[in-house]
N, C-alpha and C positions, 0 to 999 in steps of 0.2 A: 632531494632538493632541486630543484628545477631553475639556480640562479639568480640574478639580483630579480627579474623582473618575473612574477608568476604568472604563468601562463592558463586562459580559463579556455575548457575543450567547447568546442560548440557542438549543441546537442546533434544538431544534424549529421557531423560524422560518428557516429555511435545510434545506430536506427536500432538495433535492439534493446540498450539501455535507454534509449528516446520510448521505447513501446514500453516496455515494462514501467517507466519512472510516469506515462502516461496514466497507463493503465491506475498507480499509486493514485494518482493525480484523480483521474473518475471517481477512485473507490474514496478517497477523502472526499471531492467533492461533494460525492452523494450522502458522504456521512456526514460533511457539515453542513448539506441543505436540511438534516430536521430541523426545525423551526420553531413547529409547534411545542405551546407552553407545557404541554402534557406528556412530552416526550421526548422536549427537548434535554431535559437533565439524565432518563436512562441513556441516551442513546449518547450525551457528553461523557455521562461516566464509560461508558463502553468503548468508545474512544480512545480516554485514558488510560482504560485498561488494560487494553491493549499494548499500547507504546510504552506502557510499564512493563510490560512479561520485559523478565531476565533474555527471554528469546523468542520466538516462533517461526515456522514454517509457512510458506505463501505458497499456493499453487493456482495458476493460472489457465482457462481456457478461453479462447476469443472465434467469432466466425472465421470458418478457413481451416476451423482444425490448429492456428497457434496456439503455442504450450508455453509456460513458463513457469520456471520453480525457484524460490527462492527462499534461501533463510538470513533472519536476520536477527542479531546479536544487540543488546543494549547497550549503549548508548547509540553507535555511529556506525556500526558493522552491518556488512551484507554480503551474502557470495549470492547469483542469480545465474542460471542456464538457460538457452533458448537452443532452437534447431541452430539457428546465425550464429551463437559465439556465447562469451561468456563474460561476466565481469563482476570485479569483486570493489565493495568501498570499504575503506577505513577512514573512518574519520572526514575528513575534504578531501582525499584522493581517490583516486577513481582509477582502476588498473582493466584493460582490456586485454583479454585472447584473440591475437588476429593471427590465422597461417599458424596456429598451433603453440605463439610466443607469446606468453606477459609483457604488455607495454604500460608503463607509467605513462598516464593520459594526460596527468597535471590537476589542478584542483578545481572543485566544484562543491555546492551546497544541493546535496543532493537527498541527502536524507529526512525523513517526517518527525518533528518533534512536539510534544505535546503541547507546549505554547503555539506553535505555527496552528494546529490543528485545531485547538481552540481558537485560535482566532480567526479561522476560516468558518469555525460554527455561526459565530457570530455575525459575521458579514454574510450569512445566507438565508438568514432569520427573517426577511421581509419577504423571499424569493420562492418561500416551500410550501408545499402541502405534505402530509404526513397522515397516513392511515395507519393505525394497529390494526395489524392481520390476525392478530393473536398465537395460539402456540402451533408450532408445525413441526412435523418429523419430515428431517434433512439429512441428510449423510449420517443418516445413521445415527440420529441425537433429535434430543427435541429441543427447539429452540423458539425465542421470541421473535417474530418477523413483523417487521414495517416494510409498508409501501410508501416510498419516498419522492415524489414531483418536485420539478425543482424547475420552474417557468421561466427564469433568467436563460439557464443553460438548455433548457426543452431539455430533459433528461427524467425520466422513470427510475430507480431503483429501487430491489428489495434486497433488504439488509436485515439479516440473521444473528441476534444474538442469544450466544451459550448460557446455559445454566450458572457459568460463574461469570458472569456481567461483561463476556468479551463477546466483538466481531470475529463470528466463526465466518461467515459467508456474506457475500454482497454479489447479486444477480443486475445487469445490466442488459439491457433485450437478451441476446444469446451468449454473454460474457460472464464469463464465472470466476468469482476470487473464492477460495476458501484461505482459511486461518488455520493452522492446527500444531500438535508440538508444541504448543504453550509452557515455557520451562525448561525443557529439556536443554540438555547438553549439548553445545554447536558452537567449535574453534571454526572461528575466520581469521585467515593471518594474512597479510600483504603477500604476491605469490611471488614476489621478488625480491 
């Protein structure tokens, strides 16, 4: 409880949860610039589907060589690591590793949820181009790939989905999300 008056962390001091909730931020973006009418409903369901798994695993690569891994739990759960630090949500708190110590950060709206997400499909619906790339073998799967333009944001991406209708993968010039662990078992508990 952090007292009568709740305190909101500003993203700026937390640059590794500012990268990673960014990076969130691109890979939604890009999925909610499909647009087109032909593609637009796979790539909403895939979406969905996604932020339905009971859990998954995120793994991250960006220019530079950053890394980031994260898993996150259904509804409001997340533990995430970088080379910088590490940080866990539950629910609207937000706990930081700094010097090796769990610090309660104080609250934040940090996590993607399926309505947000849809409705960011929607507001990108006049701003997209949308190519079927059609099937490609990726990491070791074969999957359905779109190439995604999004003219508002000048952004590119391809986004990869699985044979059971989720985002495995979303490419951004030399940025790489993957998705995987779909279900599986992953306790995130407050670390304090």
């Amino acid at each position: 409880m952090l007292g009568t008056s709740e305190r909101r962390p500003k993203m700026k001091r937390f640059p590794h949860l500012q990268f990673a909730l960014c990076t969130l931020g691109v890979m939604t973006a890009g999925l909610t610039a499909i647009a087109q009418a032909d593609s637009y409903d796979t790539i909403s369901q895939a979406v969905l589907a996604t932020l339905h798994e009971r859990s998954y695993h995120m793994s991250m690569t960006t220019p530079g060589g950053q890394t980031a891994e994260a898993d996150f739990v259904s509804p409001d759960r997340m533990h995430m690591t970088m080379p910088m630090g590490e940080s866990t949500v539950i629910g609207k708190t937000v706990y930081l590793k700094m010097n090796g110590v769990w610090k309660n950060m104080g609250s934040a709206d940090l996590m993607p949820s399926p309505v947000d997400a849809m409705k960011k499909l929607a507001a990108a619906r006049s701003d997209t181009k949308v190519d079927d790339l059609g099937i490609r073998t990726v990491d070791g799967g074969v999957m359905h790939a779109y190439k995604v333009t999004n003219a508002k944001r000048n952004t590119v991406a391809t986004v990869f989905i699985d044979s059971a209708g989720r985002i495995a993968r979303e490419e951004i010039g030399t940025s790489v999300v993957r998705m995987s662990k779909f279900g599986e078992a992953v306790s995130i508990a407050a670390p304090i």
